[in-house]
PDB file of N, H, CA, C and O in Angstrom:
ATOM      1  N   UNK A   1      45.391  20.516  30.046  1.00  0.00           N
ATOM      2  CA  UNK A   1      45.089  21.570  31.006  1.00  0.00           C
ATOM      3  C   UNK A   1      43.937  22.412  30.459  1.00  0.00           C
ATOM      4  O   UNK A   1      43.673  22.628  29.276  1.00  0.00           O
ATOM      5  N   UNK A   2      43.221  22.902  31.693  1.00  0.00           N
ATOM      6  H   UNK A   2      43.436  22.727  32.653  1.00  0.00           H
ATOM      7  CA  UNK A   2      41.478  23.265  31.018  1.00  0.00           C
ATOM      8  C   UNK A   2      41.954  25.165  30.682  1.00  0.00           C
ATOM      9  O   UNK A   2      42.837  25.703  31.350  1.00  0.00           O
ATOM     10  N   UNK A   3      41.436  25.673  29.934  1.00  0.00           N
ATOM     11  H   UNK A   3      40.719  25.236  29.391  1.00  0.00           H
ATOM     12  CA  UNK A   3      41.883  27.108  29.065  1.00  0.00           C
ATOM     13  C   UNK A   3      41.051  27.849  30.832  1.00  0.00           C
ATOM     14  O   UNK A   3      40.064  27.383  31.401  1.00  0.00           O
ATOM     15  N   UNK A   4      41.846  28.994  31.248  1.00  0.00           N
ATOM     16  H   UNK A   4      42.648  29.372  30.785  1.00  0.00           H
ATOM     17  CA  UNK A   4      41.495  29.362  32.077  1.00  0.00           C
ATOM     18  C   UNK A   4      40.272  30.672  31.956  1.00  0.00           C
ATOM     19  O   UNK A   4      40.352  31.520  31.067  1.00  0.00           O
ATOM     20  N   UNK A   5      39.345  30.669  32.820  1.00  0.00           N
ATOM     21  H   UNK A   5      39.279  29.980  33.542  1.00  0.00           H
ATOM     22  CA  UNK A   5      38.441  31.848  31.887  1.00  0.00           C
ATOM     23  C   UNK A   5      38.658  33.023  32.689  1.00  0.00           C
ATOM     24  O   UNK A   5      39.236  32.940  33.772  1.00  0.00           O
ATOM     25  N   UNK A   6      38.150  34.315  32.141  1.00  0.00           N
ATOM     26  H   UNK A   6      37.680  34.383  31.261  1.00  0.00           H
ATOM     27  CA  UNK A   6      38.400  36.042  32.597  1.00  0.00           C
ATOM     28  C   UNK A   6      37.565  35.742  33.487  1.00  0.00           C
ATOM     29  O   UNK A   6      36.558  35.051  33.641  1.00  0.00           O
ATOM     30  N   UNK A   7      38.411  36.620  34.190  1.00  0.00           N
ATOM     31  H   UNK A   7      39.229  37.181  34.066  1.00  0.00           H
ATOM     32  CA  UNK A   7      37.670  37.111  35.432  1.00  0.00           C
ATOM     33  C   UNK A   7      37.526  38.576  35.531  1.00  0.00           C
ATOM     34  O   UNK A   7      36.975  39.328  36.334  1.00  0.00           O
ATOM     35  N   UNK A   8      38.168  38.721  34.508  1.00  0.00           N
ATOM     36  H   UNK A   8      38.616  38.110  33.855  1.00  0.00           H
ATOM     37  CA  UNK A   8      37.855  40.587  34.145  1.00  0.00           C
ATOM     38  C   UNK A   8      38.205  41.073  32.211  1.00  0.00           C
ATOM     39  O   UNK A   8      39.265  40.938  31.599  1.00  0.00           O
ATOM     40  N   UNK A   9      36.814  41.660  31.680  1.00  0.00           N
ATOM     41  H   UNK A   9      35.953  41.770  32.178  1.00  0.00           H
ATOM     42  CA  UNK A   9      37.494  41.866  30.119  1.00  0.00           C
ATOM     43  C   UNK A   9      36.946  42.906  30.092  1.00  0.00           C
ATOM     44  O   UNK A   9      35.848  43.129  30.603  1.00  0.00           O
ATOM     45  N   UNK A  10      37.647  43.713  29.478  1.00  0.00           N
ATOM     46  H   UNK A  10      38.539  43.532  29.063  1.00  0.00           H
ATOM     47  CA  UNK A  10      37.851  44.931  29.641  1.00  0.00           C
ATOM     48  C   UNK A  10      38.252  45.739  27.871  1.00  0.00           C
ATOM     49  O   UNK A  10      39.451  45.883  27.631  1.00  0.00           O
ATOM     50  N   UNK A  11      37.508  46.075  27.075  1.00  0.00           N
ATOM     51  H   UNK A  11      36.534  45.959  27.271  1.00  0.00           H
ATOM     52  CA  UNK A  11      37.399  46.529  25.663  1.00  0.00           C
ATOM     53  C   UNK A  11      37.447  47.947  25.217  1.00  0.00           C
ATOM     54  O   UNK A  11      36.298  48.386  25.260  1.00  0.00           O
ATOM     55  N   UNK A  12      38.303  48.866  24.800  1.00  0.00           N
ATOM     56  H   UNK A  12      39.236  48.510  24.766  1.00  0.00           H
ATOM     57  CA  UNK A  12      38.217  50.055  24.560  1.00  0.00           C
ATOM     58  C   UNK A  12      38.144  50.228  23.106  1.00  0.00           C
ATOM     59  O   UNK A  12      38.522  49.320  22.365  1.00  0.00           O
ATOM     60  N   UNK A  13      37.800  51.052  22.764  1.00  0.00           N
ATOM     61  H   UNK A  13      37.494  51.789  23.365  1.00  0.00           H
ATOM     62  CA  UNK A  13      37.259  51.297  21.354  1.00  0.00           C
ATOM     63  C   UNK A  13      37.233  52.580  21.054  1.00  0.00           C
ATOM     64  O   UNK A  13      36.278  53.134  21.599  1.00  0.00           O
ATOM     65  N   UNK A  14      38.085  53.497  20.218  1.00  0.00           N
ATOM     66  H   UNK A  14      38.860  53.047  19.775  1.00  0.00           H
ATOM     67  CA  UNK A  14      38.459  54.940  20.060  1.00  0.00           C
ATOM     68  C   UNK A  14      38.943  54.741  18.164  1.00  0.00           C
ATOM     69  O   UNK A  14      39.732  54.032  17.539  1.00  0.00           O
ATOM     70  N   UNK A  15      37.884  55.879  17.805  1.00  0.00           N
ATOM     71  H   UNK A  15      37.243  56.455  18.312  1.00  0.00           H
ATOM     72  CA  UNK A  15      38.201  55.655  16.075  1.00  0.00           C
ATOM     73  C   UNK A  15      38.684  54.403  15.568  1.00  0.00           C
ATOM     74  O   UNK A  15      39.868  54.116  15.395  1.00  0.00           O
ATOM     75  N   UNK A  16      37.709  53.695  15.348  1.00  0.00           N
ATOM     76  H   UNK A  16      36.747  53.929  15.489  1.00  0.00           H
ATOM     77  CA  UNK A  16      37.970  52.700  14.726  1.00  0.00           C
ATOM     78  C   UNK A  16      39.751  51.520  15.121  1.00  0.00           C
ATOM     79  O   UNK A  16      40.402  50.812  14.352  1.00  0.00           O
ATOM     80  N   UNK A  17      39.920  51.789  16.411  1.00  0.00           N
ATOM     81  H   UNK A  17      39.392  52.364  17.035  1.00  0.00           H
ATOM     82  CA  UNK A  17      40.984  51.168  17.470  1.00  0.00           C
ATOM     83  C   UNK A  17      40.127  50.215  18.390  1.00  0.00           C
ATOM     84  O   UNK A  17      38.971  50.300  18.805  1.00  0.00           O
ATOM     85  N   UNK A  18      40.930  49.457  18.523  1.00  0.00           N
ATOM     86  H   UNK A  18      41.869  49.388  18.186  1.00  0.00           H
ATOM     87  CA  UNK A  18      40.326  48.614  19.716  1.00  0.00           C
ATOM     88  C   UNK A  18      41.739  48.036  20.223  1.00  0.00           C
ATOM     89  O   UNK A  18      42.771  47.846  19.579  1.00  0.00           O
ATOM     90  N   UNK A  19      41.394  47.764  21.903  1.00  0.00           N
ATOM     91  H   UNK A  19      40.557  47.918  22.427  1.00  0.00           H
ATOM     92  CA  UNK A  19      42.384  47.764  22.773  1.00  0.00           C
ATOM     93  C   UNK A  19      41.537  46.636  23.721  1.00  0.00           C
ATOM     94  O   UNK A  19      40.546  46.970  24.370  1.00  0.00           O
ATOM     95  N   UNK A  20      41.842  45.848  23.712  1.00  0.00           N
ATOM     96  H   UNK A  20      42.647  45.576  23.184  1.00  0.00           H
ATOM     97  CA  UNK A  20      41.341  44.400  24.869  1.00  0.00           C
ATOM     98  C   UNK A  20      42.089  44.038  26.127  1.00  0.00           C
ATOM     99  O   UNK A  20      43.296  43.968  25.893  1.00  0.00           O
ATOM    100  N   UNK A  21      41.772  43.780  27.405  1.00  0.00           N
ATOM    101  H   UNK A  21      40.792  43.837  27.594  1.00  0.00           H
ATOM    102  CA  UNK A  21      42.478  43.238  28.475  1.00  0.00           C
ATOM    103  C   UNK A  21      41.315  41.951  28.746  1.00  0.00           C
ATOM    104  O   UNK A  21      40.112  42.123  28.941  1.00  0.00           O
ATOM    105  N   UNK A  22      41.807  41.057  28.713  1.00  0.00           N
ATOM    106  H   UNK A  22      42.784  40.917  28.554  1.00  0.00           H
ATOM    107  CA  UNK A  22      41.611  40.076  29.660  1.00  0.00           C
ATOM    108  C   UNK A  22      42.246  39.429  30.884  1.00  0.00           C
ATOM    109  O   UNK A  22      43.297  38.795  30.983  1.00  0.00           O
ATOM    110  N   UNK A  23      41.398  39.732  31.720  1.00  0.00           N
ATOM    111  H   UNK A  23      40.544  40.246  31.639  1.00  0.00           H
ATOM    112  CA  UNK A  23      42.330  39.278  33.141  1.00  0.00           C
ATOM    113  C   UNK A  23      42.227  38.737  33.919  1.00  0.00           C
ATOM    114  O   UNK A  23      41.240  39.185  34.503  1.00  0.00           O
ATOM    115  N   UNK A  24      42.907  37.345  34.838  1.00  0.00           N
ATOM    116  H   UNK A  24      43.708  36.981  34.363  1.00  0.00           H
ATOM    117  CA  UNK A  24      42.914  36.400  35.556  1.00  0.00           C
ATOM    118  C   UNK A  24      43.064  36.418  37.174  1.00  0.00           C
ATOM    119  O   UNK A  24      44.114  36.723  37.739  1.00  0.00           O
ATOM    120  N   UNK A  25      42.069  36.112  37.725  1.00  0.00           N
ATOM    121  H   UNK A  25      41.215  35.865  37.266  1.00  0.00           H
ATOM    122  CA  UNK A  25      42.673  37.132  39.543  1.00  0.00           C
ATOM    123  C   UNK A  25      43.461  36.118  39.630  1.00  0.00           C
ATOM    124  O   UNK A  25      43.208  35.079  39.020  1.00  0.00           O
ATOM    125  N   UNK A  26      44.623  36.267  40.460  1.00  0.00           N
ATOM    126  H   UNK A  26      44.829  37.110  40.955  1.00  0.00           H
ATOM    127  CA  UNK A  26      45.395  35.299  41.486  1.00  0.00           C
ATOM    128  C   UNK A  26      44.822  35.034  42.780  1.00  0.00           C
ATOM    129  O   UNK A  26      43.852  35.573  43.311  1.00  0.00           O
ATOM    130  N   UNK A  27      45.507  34.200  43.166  1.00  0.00           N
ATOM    131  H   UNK A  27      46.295  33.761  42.735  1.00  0.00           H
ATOM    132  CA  UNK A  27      45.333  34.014  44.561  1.00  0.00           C
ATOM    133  C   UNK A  27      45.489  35.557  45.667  1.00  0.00           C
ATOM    134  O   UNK A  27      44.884  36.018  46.635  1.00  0.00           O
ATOM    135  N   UNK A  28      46.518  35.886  44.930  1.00  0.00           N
ATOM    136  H   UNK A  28      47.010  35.511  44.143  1.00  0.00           H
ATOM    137  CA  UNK A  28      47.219  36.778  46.028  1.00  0.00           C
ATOM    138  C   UNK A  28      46.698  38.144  45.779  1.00  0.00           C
ATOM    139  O   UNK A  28      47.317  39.097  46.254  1.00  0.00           O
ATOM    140  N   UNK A  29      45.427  38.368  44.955  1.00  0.00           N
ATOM    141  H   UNK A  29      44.925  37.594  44.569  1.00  0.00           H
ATOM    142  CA  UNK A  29      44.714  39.783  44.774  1.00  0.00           C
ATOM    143  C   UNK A  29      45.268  40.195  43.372  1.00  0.00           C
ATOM    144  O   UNK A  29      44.334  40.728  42.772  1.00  0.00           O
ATOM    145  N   UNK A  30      46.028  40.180  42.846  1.00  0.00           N
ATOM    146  H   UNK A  30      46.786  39.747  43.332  1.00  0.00           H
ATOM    147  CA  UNK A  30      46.405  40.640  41.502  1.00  0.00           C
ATOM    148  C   UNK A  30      46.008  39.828  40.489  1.00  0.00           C
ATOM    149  O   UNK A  30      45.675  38.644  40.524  1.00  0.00           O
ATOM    150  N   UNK A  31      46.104  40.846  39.276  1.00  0.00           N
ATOM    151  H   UNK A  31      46.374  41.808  39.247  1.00  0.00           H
ATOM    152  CA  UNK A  31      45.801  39.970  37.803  1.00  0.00           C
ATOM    153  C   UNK A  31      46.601  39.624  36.646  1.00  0.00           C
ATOM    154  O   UNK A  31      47.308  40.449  36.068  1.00  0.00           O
ATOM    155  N   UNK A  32      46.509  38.566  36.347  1.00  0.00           N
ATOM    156  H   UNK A  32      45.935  37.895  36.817  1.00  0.00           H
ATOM    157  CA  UNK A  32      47.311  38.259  35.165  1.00  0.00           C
ATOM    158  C   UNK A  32      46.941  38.618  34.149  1.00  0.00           C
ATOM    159  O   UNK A  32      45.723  38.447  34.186  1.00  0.00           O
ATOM    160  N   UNK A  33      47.351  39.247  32.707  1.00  0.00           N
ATOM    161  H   UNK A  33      48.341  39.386  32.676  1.00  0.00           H
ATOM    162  CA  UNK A  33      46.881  39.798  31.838  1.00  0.00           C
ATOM    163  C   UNK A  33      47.607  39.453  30.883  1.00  0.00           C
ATOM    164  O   UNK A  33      48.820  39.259  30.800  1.00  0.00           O
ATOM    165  N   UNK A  34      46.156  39.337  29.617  1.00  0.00           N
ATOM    166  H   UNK A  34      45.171  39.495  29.684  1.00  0.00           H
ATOM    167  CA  UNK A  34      46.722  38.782  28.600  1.00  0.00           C
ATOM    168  C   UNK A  34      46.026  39.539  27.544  1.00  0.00           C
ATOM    169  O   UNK A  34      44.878  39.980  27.481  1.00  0.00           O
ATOM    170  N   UNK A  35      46.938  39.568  26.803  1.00  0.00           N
ATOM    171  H   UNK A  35      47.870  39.210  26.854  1.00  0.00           H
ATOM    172  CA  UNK A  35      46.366  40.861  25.509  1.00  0.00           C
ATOM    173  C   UNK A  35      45.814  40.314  24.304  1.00  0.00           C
ATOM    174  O   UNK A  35      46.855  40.157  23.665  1.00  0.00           O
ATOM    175  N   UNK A  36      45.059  39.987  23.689  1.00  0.00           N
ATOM    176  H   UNK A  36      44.213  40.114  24.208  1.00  0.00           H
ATOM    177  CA  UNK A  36      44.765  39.189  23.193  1.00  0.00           C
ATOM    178  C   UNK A  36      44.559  37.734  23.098  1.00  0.00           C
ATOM    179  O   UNK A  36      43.519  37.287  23.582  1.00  0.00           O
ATOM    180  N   UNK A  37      45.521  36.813  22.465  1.00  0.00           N
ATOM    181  H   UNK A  37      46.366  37.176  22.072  1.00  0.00           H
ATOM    182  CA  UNK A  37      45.667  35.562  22.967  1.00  0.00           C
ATOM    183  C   UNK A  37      46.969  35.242  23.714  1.00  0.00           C
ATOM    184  O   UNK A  37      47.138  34.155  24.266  1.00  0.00           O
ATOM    185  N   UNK A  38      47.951  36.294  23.712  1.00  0.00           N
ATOM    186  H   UNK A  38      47.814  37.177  23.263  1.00  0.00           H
ATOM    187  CA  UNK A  38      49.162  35.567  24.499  1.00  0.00           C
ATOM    188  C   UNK A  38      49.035  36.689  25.917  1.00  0.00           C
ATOM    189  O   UNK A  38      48.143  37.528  26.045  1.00  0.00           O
ATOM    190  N   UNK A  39      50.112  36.457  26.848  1.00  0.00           N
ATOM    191  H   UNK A  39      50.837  35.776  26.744  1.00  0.00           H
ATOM    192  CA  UNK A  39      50.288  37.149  28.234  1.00  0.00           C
ATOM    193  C   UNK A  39      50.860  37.948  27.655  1.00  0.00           C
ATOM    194  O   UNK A  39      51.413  37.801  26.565  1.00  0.00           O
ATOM    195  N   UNK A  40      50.774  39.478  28.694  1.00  0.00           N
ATOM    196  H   UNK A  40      50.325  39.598  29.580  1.00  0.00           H
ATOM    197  CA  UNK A  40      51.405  40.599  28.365  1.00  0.00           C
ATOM    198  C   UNK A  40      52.791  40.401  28.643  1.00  0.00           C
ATOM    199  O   UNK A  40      52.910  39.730  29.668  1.00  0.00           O
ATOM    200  N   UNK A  41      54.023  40.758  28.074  1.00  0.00           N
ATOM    201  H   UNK A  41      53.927  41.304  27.242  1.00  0.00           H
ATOM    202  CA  UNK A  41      54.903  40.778  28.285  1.00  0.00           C
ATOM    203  C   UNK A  41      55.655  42.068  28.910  1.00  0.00           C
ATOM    204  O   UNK A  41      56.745  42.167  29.473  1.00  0.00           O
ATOM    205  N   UNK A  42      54.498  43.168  28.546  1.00  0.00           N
ATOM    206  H   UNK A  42      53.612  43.087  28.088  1.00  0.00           H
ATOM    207  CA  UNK A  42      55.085  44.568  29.354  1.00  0.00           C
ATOM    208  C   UNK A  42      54.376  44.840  30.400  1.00  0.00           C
ATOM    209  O   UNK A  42      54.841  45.819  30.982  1.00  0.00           O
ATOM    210  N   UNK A  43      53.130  44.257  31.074  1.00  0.00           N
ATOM    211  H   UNK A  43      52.752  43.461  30.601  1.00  0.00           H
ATOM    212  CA  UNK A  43      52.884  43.664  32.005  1.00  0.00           C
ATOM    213  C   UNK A  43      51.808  42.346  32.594  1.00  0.00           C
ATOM    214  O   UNK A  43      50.592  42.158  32.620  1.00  0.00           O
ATOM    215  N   UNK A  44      52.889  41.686  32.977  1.00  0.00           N
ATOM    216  H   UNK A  44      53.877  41.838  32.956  1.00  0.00           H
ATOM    217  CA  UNK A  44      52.206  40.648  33.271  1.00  0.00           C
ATOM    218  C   UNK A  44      51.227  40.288  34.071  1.00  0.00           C
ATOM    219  O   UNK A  44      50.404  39.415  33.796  1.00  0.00           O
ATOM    220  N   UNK A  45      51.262  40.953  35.128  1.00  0.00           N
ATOM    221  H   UNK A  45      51.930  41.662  35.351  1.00  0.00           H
ATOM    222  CA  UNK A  45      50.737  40.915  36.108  1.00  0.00           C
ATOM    223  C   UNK A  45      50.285  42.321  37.142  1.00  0.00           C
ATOM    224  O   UNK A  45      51.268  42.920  37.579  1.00  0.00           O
ATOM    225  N   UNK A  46      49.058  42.829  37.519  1.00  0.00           N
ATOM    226  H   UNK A  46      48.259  42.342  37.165  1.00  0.00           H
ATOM    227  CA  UNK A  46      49.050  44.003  37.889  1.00  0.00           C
ATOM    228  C   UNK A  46      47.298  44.234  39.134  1.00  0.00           C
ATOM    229  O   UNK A  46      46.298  43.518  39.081  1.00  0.00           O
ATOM    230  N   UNK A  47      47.469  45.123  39.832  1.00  0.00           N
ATOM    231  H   UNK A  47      48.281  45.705  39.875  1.00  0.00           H
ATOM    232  CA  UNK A  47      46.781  45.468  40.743  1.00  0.00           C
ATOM    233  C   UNK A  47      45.240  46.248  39.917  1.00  0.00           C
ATOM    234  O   UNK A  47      45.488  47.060  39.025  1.00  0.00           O
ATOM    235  N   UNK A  48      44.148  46.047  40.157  1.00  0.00           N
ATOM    236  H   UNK A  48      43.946  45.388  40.882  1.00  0.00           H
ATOM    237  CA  UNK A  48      42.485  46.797  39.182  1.00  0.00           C
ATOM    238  C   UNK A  48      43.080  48.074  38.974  1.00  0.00           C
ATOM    239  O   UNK A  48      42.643  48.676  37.993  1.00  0.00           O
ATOM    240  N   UNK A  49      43.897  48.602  39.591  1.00  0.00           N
ATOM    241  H   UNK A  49      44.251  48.113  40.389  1.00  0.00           H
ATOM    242  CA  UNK A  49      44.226  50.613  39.700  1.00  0.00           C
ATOM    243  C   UNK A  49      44.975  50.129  38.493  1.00  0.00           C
ATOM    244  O   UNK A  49      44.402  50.547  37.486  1.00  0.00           O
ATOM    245  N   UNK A  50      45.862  49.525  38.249  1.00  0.00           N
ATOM    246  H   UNK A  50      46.328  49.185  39.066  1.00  0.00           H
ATOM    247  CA  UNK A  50      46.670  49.498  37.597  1.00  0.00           C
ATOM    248  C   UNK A  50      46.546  49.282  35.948  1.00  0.00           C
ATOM    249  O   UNK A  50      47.181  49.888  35.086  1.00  0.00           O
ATOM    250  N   UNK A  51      45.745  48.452  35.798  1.00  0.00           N
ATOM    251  H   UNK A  51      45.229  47.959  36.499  1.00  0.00           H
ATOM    252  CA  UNK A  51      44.896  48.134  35.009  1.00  0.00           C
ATOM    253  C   UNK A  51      43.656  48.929  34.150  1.00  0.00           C
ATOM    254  O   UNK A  51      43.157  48.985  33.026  1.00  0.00           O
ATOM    255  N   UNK A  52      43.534  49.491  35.498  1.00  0.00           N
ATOM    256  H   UNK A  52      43.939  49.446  36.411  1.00  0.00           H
ATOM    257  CA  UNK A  52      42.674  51.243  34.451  1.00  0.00           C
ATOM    258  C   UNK A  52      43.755  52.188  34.380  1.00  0.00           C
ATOM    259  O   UNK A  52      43.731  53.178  33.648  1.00  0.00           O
ATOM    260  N   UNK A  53      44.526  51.938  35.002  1.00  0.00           N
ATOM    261  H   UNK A  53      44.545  51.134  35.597  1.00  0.00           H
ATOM    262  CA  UNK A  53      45.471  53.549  34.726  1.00  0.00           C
ATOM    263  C   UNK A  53      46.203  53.048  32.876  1.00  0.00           C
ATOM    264  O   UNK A  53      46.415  53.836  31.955  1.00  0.00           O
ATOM    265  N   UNK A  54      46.396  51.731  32.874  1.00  0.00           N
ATOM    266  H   UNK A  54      46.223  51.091  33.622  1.00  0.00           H
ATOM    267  CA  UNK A  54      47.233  51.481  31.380  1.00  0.00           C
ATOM    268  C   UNK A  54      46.066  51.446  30.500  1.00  0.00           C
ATOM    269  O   UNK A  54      46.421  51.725  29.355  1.00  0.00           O
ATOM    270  N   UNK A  55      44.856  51.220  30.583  1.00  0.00           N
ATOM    271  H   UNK A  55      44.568  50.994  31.514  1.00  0.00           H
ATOM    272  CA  UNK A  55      43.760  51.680  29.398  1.00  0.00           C
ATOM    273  C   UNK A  55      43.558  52.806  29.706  1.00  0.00           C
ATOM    274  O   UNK A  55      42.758  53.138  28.831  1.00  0.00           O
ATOM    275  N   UNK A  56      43.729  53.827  30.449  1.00  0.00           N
ATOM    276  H   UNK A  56      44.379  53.556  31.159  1.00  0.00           H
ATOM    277  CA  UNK A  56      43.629  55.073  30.341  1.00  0.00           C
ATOM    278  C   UNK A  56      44.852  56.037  29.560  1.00  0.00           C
ATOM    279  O   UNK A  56      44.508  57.042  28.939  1.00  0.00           O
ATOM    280  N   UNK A  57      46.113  55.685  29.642  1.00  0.00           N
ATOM    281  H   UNK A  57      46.393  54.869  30.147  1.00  0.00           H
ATOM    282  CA  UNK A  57      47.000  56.161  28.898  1.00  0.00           C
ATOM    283  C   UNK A  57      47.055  55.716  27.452  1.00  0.00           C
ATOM    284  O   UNK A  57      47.713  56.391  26.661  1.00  0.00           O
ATOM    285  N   UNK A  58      46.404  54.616  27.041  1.00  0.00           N
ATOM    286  H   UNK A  58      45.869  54.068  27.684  1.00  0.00           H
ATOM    287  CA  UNK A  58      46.262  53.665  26.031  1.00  0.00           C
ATOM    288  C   UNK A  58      44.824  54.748  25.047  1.00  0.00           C
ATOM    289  O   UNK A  58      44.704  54.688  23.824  1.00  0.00           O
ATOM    290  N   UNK A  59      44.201  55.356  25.676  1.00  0.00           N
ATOM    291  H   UNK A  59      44.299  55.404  26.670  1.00  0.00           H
ATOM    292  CA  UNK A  59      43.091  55.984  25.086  1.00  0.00           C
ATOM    293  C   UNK A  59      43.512  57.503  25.165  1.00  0.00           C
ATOM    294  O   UNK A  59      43.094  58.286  24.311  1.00  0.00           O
ATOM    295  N   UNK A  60      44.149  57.827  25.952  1.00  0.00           N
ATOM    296  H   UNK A  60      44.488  57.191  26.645  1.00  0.00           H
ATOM    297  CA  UNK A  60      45.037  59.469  25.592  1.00  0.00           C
ATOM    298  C   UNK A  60      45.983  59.134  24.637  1.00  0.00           C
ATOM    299  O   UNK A  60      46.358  60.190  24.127  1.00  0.00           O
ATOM    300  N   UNK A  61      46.666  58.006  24.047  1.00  0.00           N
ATOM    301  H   UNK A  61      46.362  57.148  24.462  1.00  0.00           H
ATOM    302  CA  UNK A  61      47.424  58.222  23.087  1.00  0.00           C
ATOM    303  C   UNK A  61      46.689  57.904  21.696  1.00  0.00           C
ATOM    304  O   UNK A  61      47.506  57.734  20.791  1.00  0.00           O
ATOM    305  N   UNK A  62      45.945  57.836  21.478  1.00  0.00           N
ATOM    306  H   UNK A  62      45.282  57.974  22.214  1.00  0.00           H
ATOM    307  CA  UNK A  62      44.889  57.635  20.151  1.00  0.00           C
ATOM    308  C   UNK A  62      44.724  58.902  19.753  1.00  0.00           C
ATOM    309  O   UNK A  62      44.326  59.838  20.446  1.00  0.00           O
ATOM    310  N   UNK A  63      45.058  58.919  18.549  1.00  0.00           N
ATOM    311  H   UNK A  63      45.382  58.159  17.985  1.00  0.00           H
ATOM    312  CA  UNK A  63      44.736  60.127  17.750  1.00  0.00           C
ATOM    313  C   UNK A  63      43.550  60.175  17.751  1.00  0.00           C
ATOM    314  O   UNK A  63      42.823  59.202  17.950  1.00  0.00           O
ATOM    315  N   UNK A  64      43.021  61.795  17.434  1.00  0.00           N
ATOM    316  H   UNK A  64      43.612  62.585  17.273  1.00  0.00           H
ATOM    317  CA  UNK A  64      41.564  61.838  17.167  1.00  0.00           C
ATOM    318  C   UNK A  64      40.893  62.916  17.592  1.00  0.00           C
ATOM    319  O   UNK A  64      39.681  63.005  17.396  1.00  0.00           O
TER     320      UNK A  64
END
């Protein structure tokens, strides 16, 4: 089976942190997301809003 490629990557970077989304559209408008090399398990799957709202809480919790 052929490695599927992003259709959305998405890199945050706060003091020397880094935070990656890579994400897969579906058919049905949503994205599959995978955090590195495996799928997210706290979410798998999610709507673009959704997707900036969890790198946005992800960069308010960084010290600094």
């Amino acid at each position: 089976m052929p490695a599927l490629k992003s259709d959305l990557k998405i890199t945050i970077e706060m003091n020397k942190r880094r935070f990656s989304l890579n994400c897969v559209r579906g058919p049905w408008g949503r994205y599959h997301i995978k955090r590195g090399r495996s799928w997210s398990r706290k979410t798998p799957d999610a709507t673009l809003t959704e997707i900036f709202e969890m790198c946005r809480k992800w960069a308010v919790k960084q010290p600094g």
